[in-house]
PLY file of the C-alpha trace (Angstrom):
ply
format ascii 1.0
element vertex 242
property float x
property float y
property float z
element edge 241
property int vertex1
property int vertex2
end_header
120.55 91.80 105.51
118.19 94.92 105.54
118.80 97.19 107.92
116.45 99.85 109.57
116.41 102.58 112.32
112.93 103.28 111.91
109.66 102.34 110.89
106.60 104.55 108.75
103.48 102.90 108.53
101.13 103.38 106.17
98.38 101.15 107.10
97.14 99.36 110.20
99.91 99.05 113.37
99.04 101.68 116.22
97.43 103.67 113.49
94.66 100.81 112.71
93.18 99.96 109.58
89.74 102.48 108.38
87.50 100.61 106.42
86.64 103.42 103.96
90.33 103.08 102.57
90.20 99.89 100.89
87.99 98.30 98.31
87.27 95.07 96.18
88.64 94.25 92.97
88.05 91.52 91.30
86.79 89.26 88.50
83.31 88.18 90.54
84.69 84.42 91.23
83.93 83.25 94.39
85.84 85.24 96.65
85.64 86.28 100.25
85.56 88.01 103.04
87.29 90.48 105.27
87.26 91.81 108.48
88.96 93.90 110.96
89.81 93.26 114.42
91.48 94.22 117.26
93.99 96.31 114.73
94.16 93.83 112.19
92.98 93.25 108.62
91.36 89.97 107.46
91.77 88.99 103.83
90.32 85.94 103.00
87.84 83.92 101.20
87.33 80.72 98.56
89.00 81.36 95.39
87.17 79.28 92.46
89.03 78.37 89.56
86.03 76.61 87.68
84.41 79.15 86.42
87.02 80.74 83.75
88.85 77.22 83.41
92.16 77.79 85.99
91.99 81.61 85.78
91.07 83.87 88.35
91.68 86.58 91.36
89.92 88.18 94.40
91.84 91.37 95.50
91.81 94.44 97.75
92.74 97.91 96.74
93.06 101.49 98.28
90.35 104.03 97.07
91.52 107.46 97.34
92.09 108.58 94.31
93.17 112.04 94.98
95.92 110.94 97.04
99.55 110.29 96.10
102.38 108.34 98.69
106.05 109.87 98.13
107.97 106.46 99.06
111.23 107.66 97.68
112.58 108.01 101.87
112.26 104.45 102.10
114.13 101.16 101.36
111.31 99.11 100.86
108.24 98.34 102.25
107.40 95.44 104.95
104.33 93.66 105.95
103.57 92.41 109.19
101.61 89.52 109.43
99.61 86.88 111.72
101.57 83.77 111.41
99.13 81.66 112.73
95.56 82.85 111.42
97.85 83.29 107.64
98.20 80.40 105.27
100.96 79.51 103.28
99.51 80.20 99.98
101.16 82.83 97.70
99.73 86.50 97.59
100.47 89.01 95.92
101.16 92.82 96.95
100.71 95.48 94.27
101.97 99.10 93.18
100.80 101.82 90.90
102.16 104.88 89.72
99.09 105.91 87.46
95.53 105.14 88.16
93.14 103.65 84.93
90.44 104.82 83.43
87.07 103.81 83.51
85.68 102.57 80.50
82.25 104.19 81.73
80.40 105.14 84.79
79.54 101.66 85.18
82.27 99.45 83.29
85.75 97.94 84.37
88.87 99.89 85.13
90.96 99.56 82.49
94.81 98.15 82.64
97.96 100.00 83.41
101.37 99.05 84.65
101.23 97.11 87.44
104.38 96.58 89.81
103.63 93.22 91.74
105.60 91.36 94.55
104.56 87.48 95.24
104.88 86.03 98.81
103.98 83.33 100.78
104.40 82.76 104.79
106.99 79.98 104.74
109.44 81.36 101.87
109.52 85.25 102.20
109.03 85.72 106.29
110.72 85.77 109.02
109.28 85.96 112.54
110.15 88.75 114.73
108.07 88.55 117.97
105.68 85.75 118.97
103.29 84.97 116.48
104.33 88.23 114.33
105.85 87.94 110.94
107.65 90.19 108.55
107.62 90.36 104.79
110.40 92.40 103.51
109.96 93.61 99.91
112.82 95.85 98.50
112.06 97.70 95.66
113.99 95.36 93.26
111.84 92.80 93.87
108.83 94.44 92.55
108.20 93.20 88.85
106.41 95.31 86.31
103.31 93.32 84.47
100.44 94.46 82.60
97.07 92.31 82.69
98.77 89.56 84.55
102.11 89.43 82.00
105.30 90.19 82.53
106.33 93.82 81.21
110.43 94.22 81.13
110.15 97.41 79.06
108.05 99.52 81.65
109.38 102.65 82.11
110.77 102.88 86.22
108.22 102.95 89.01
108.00 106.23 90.14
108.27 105.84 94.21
107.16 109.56 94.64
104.12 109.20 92.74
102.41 106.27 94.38
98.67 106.21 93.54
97.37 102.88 94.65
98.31 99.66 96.35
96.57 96.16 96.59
96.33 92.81 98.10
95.80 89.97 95.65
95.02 86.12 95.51
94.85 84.26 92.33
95.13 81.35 91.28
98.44 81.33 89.38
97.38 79.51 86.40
95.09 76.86 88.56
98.53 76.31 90.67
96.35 77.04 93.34
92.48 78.05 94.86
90.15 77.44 97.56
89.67 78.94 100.81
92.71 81.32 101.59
93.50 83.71 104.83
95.66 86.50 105.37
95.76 88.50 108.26
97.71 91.61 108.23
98.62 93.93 111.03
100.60 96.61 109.24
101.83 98.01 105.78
104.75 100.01 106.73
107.55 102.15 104.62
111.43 100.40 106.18
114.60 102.93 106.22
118.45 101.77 106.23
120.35 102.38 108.98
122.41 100.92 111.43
120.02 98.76 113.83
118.70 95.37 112.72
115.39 95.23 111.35
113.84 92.55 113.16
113.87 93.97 117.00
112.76 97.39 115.74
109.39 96.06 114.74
108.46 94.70 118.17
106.94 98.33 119.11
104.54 98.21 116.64
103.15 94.69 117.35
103.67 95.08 121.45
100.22 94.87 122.16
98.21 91.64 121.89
96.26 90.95 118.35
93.08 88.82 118.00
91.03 88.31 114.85
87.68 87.27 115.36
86.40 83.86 113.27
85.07 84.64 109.70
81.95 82.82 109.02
79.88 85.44 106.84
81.01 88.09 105.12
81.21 90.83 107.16
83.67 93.89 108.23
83.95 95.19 111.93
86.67 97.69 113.42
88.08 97.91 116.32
87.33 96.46 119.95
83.24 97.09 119.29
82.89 94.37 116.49
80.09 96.60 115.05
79.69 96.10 111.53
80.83 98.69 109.23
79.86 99.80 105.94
80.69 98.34 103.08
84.14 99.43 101.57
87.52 98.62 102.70
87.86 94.85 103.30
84.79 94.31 102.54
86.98 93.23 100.00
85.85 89.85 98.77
81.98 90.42 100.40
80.75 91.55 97.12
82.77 87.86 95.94
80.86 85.52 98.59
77.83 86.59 97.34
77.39 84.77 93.87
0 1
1 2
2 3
3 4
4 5
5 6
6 7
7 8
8 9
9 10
10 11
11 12
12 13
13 14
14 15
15 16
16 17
17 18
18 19
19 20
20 21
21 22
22 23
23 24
24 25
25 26
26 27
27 28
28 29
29 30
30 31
31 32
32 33
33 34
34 35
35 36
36 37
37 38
38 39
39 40
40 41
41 42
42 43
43 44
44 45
45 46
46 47
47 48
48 49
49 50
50 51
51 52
52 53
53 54
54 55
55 56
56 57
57 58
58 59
59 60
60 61
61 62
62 63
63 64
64 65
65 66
66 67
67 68
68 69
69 70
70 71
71 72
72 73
73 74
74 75
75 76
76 77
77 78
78 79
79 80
80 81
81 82
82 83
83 84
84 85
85 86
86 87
87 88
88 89
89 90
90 91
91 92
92 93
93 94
94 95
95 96
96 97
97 98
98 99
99 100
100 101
101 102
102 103
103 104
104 105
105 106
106 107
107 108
108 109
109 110
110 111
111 112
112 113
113 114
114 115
115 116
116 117
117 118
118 119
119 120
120 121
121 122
122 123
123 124
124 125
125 126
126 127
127 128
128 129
129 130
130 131
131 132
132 133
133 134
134 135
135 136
136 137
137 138
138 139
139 140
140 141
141 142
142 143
143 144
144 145
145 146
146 147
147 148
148 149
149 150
150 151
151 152
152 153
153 154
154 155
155 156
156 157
157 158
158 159
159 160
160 161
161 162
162 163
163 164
164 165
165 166
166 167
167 168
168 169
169 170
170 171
171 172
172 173
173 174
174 175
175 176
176 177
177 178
178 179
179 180
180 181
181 182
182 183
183 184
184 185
185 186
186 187
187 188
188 189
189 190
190 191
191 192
192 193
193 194
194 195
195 196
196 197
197 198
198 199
199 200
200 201
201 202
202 203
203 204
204 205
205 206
206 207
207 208
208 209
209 210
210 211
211 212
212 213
213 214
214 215
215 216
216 217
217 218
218 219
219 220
220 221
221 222
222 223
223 224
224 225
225 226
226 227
227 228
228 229
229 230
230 231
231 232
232 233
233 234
234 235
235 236
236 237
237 238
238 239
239 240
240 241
């Protein structure tokens, strides 16, 4: 079992999510939506496999591209998540050590090494305080791909030199699509140590989390609801409007 004494986070938890941190990614299928709420983020949408015959992805990634995470302090990384406004289809959460190119001002980013960890609710959580869930992901569970295929000769992921991270949904080779949710309430480093994981978390989620309803896609923060400009999880807006 993975042990911590302490938690960092990174994203969201009493530190709350900013919306000019995140952006979408994605192949223009019919994606989504997000939102933030009451210190949570809202990823979700309609994934539609149709349109490139089983293939496709709507996905969520930092911007700042001057800034680099040193993660080499940590264990891991966890996710907490709402159990109940989550389904159980499988995500995927997403390193970088080195940022692409453009191709131009205008065109696609190009591929580099990607370091990816699948999930779903049921088979890689465990619930640590009411309707609060935790994702553990150890760095040896983190698989190196490029475009989408496994890459076993990837030189090691460099945890001091972390340049981006993502959220994605895809379809898994038409294993899966339609409308999908995940709400998140933190992205947080995890350190070994002698107390158990689990209870240590229940500071960060002690206060009570609501998510508005989704129906449009639009992005508020905080306990105002006022919408925000595009960016962060506005995510999948660009996606839900085909």
């Amino acid at each position: 079992m993975l042990l911590t004494n302490r938690t960092d986070v990174i994203f969201g938890g009493t530190s709350g999510w900013n919306s000019k941190d995140w952006t979408d990614s994605d192949d223009r299928v019919r994606g989504g939506s997000s939102q933030i709420c009451e210190g949570t983020a809202q990823f979700c949408g309609k994934l539609d496999t149709t349109t490139l015959g089983g293939a496709g992805f709507a996905s969520q990634r930092t911007t700042e591209q001057d800034k680099t995470w040193d993660f080499t302090s940590f264990t891991g990384l966890e996710l907490l998540i709402h159990g109940n406004q989550s389904d159980d289809k499988k995500y995927t959460f997403i390193l970088k050590d080195t940022l692409p190119e453009r191709r131009s001002s205008t065109g696609p980013d190009q591929s580099t090494i990607s370091w990816e960890y699948d999930f779903t609710k049921n088979e890689n959580s465990a619930a640590i305080k009411d309707d609060v869930l935790s994702v553990v992901m150890q760095w040896s569970e983190f698989k190196p791909t490029y475009r989408g295929r496994p890459r076993d000769d990837a030189s090691p992921l460099r945890l001091d030199h972390i340049k981006q991270m993502s959220f994605m949904m895809r379809s898994f080779f038409d294993t899966q699509s339609g409308d999908f949710q995940l709400t998140i309430l933190s992205v947080q480093g995890i350190k070994a140590h002698d107390s158990n994981l689990r209870s240590s978390r229940t500071s960060i989620v002690s206060h009570d989390s609501t998510v508005a309803s989704i129906d449009k896609p639009v992005m508020t923060i905080g306990r105002d609801n006022k919408p925000a400009a595009p960016g962060f999880w506005s995510w999948l807006a660009s996606c839900c409007r085909l």
